[in-house]
C-alpha positions in Angstrom: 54.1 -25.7 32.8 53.8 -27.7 35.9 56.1 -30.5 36.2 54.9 -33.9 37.9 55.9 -34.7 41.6 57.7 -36.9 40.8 60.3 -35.1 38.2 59.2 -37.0 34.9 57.7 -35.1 32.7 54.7 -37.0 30.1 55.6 -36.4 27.0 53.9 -39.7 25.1 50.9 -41.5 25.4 49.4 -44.6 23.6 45.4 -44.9 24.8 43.6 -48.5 23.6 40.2 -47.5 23.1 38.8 -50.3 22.6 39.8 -53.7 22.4 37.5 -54.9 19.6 39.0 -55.8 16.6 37.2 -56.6 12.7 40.5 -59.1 12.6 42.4 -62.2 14.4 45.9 -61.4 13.4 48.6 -63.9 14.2 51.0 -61.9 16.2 48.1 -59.9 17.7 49.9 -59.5 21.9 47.1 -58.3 23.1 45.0 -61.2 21.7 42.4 -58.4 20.5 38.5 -59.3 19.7 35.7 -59.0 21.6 35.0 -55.2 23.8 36.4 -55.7 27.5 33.7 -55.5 30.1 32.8 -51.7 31.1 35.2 -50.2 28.6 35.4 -46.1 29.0 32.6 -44.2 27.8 32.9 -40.8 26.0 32.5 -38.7 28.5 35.0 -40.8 30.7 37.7 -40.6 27.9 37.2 -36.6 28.0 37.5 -36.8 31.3 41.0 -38.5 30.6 41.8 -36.3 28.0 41.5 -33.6 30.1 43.9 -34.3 33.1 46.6 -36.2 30.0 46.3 -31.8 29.1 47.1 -31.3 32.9 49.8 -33.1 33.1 51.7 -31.7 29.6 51.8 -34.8 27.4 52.5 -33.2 23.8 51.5 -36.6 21.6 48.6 -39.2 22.0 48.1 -42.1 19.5 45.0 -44.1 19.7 45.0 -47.6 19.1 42.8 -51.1 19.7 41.6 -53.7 18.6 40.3 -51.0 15.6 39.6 -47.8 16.7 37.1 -47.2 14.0 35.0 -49.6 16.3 34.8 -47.2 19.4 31.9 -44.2 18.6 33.2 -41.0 19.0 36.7 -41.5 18.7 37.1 -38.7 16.4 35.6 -36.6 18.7 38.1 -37.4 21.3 40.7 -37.0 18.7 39.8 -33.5 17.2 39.2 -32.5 21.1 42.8 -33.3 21.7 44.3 -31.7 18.5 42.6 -28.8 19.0 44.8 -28.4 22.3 48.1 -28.9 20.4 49.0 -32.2 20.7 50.2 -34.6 18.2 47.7 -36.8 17.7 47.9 -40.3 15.2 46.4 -43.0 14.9 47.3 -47.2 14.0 44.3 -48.7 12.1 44.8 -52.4 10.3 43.5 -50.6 7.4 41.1 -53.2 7.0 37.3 -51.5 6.6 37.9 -48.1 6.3 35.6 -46.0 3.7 34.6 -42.7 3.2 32.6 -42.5 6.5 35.9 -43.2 7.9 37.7 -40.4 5.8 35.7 -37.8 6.9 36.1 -39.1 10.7 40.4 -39.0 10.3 39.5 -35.7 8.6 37.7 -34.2 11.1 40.1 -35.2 13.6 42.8 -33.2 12.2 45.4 -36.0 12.9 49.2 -35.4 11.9 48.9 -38.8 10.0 47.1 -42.7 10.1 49.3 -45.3 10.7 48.5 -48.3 8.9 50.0 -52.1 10.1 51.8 -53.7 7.0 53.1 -57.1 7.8 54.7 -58.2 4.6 53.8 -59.1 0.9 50.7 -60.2 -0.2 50.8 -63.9 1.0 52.4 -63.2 4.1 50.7 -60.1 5.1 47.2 -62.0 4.2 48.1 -65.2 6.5 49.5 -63.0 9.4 46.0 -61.4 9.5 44.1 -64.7 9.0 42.1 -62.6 5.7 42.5 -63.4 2.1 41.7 -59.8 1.1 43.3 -58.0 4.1 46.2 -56.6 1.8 44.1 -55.7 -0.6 41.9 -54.0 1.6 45.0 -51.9 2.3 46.0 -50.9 -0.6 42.4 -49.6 -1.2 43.0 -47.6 2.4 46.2 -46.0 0.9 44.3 -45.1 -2.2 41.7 -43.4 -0.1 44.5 -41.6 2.1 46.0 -40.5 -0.8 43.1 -38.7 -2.9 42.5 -36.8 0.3 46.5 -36.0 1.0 46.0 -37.5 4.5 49.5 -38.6 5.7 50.3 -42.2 6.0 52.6 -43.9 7.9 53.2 -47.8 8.8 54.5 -50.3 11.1 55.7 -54.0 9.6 55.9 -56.4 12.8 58.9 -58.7 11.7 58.5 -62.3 11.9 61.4 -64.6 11.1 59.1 -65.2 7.2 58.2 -62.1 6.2 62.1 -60.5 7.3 63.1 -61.1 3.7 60.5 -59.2 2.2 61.8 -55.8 3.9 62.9 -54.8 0.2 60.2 -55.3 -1.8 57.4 -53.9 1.1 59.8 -50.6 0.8 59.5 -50.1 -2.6 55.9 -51.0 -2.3 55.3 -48.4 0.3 57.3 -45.8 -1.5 54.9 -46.3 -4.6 51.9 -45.6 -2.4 53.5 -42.8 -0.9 54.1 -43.4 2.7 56.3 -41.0 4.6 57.0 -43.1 8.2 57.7 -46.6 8.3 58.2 -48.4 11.9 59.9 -51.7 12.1 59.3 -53.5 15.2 59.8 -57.6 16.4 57.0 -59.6 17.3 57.0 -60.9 20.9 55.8 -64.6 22.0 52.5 -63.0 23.9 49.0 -63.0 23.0 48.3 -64.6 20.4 51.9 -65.5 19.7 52.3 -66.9 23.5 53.3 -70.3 22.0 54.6 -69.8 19.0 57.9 -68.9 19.7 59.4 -70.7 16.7 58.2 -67.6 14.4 59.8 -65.1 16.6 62.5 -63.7 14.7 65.8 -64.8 14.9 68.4 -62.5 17.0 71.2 -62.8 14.5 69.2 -60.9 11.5 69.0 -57.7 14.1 72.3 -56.5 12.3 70.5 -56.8 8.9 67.8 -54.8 10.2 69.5 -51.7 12.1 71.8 -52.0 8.2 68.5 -51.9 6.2 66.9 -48.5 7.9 70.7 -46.8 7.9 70.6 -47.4 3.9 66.9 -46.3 3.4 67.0 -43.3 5.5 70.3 -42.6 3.5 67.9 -42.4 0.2 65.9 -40.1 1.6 63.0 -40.8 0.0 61.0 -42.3 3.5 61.7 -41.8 6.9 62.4 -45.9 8.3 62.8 -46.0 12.3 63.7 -48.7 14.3 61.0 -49.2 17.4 62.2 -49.7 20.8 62.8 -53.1 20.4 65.4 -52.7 17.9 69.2 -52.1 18.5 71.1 -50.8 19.7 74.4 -49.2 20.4 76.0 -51.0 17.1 77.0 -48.9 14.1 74.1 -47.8 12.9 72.7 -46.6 16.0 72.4 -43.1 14.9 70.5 -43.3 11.9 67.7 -45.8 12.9 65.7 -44.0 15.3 64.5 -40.9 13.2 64.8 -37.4 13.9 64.7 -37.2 17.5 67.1 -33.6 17.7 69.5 -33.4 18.7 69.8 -36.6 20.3 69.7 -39.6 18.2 70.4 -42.9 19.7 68.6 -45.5 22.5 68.7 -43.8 26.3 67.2 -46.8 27.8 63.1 -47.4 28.1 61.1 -45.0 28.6 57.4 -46.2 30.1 57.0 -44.3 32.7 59.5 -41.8 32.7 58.0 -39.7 29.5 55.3 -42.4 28.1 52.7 -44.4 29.6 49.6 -46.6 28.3 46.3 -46.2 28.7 44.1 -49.1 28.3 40.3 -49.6 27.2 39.0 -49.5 30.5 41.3 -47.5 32.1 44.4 -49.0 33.4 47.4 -46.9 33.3 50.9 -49.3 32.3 54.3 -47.5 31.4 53.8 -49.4 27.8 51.2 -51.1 25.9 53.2 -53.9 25.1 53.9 -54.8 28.8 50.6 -57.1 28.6 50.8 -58.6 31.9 48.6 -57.2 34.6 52.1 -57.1 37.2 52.6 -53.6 35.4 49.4 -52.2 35.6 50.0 -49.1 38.2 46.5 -48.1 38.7 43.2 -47.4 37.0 41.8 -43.8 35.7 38.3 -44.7 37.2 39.4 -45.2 40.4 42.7 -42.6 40.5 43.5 -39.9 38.8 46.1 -40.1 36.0 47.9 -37.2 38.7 47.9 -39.4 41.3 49.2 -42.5 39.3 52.2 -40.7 37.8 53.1 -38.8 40.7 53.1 -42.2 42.8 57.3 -42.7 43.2 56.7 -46.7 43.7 54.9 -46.9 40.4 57.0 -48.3 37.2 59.6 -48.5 39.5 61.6 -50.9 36.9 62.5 -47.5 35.3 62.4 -45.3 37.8 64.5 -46.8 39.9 66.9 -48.6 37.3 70.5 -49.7 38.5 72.9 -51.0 36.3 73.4 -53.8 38.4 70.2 -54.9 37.6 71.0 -56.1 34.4 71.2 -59.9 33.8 73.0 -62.2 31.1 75.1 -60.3 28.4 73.7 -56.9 28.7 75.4 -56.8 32.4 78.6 -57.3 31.2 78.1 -54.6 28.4 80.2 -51.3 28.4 76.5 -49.5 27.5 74.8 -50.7 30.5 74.5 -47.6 31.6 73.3 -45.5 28.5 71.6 -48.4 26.8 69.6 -50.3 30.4 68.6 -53.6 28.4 66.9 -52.5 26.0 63.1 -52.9 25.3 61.6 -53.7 28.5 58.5 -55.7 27.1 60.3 -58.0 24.4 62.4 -58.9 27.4 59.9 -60.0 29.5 58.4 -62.0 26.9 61.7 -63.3 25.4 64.2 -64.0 28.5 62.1 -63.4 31.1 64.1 -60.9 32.7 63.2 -57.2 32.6 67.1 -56.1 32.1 68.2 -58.5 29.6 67.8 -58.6 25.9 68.2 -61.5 23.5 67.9 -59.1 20.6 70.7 -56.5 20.8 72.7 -55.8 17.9 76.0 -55.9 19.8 75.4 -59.3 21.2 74.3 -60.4 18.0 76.5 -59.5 15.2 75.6 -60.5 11.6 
C-alpha cells in the first residue's frame, strides 16, 4: 500500500454527513440543527469515499446531526464495507424504526453506536425530550431482535458522573458490548455553560471506574481521548489496542482526520473552530490535504517545549503531549495543556 507523502499513514476517519439533527441536546459542540448550506451530495461523498480507499484508511464512522437524515447514507456505508473497512455509526437513537433497521442492515456495519447521557431524568433533560430515553430503549430493543451490535458513548457532565453505575448495569441488561466515556467541552451549545463541565478532580474516579468494569469482563468500557492519562490505570482504560495500550499523544492528523458535511477536512471533529480546518474536499483533494506538511502542524510538528502549565513540567511530556487537543482548546485555551489529566488531578 502506498504510504502518504508526508509519512502518516490514515488509519481513522470520522465524516459528518449532515449536520441536521431531530434533537437540541445540551452539550451538543457542534450546535447541530438545521442542514449547512451546499452540504455533499451522493455522488460527491462517493467521490470521497473513493480517494479515503486511496489513501488506506481501514475504519470510517459516520456521524451528524443524525445521520438517518442524509438519503443514501447506507449506500455510502455498504459501499465502504464492502471494501474492507470498519465501518460504525453514532445515532441519538431517537427515531429509528424498521425502515432504519433494514438501512443499518444493509450497510453491513460492525456495530451502531448509540449516545446515552445518563438515567432517565438526566439523559431526558440533556437532550431537551421527555421521551428521548425511552425512545432508546425501544432502539436497543430493535438492535437486539435483529443481533445488530450496539455500542455507546455517555458524555459526562458534572450531574450525571454519579450515575456511571447504574447506566452500566443498565447497558449490560440491554446487552451492549462497547461503552465510550468521554467529557463534555464548553463549545457549541455548551460555549457558556462552563459550570456543568465536569470537574477535573473526579478524572481519577473515572480512569478507576473503566479499570474495574473491564476487570468483569462482561463489557468492553474505554476511556476517549479526553480521558487520562498516564496514572495507574492507564493500561486498562483504552481497550484493546494490541499490543500497545496506553495514550501516545493526539492523533488528528497523524492517523485520523474529520470530514465535515460539506467537505472540510480537520484532524478532529471536535476541534470546532474553523482555525483547524486544513482544506476542503470540493476544492482539493483529500491527497493533497494530507500530504500538505504545513497542515495540522500542532501534531505534526509537536515539541515538548510546547507544552504550557502543568503538563510542561510533567515527566510524560514526551509520551503523553497534553493530552486531548480539543478539550484543551476549549478548557485552557492552550493546545498543549490539559486541565483534566489524571496525574495533575488525583482523587
Amino acid at each position: 500500500m502506498k504510504m502518504s507523502e508526508s509519512d502518516h499513514q490514515l488509519y481513522a476517519c470520522l465524516w459528518e454527513l449532515t449536520l441536521r439533527c431531530n434533537l437540541n441536546c445540551m452539550h451538543c459542540g457542534s450546535a447541530a440543527g438545521k442542514a449547512r448550506n451546499k452540504e455533499l451530495s451522493l455522488d460527491e461523498c462517493y467521490h470521497i469515499a473513493n480517494q479515503l480507499l486511496e489513501l488506506g484508511c481501514k475504519e470510517l464512522t459516520f456521524i451528524g446531526g443524525e445521520i438517518f437524515l442524509y438519503p443514501g447514507w447506507e449506500k455510502i456505508a455498504r459501499y465502504m464495507s464492502d471494501n474492507g473497512l470498519i465501518v460504525n455509526i453514532m445515532s441519538n437513537g431517537y427515531q429509528i424504526g424498521e425502515r432504519e433497521i433494514e438501512q443499518i442492515k444493509y450497510a453491513k456495519l460492525s456495530n451502531v453506536g448509540i449516545s446515552i447521557d445518563g438515567m432517565e431524568t438526566s439523559h431526558n433533560m440533556i437532550r431537551r425530550r421527555s421521551d428521548s430515553f425511552a425512545s432508546i430503549k425501544k432502539t436497543f430493543d430493535l438492535l437486539n431482535r435483529e443481533q445488530i451490535p450496539i455500542g455507546a458513548v455517555t458524555c459526562l457532565l458534572d450531574f450525571n458522573f454519579f450515575e456511571l453505575e447504574e447506566l452500566y448495569a443498565y447497558l449490560l441488561n440491554n446487552n451492549v458490548e462497547l461503552w465510550q466515556l468521554q467529557l463534555a467541552n464548553p463549545m457549541g451549545n455548551l460555549a457558556d455553560k462552563r459550570e456543568l463541565i465536569l470537574h477535573p478532580d473526579k478524572i481519577p474516579l473515572i480512569t478507576k471506574f473503566i479499570h474495574e468494569k473491564n476487570k468483569e469482563r462482561r463489557m468492553l468500557v474505554v476511556a476517549a481521548d479526553s480521558i487520562g492519562y498516564h496514572d495507574e490505570n492507564e493500561t486498562y482504560i483504552r481497550g484493546n489496542r494490541a499490543p500497545i495500550c496506553f495514550w501516545e499523544g493526539c492523533q488528528a492528523g497523524l492517523t485520523s482526520i474529520f470530514i465535515d458535511s460539506i467537505g472540510n477536512v480537520k484532524g478532529c471533529g471536535a476541534l470546532y473552530s474553523e482555525v483547524f480546518i486544513e482544506g476542503n474536499l470540493k476544492e482539493k483533494t483529500l491527497r493533497e490535504i494530507w500530504d500538505n506538511q504545513d497542515n495540522f502542524s500542532y501534531n505534526r510538528k509537536f515539541d515538548v517545549n510546547l507544552l504550557t502549565g502543568k503538563c510542561n513540567l510533567c515527566d510524560m511530556g514526551n509520551i503523553c503531549k497534553g493530552g486531548c487537543r480539543a478539550s484543551n482548546y476549549f478548557t485552557t485555551h492552550s493546545l498543549y495543556e490539559n486541565a483534566f489529566c489524571a496525574r495533575n488531578n488525583p482523587a
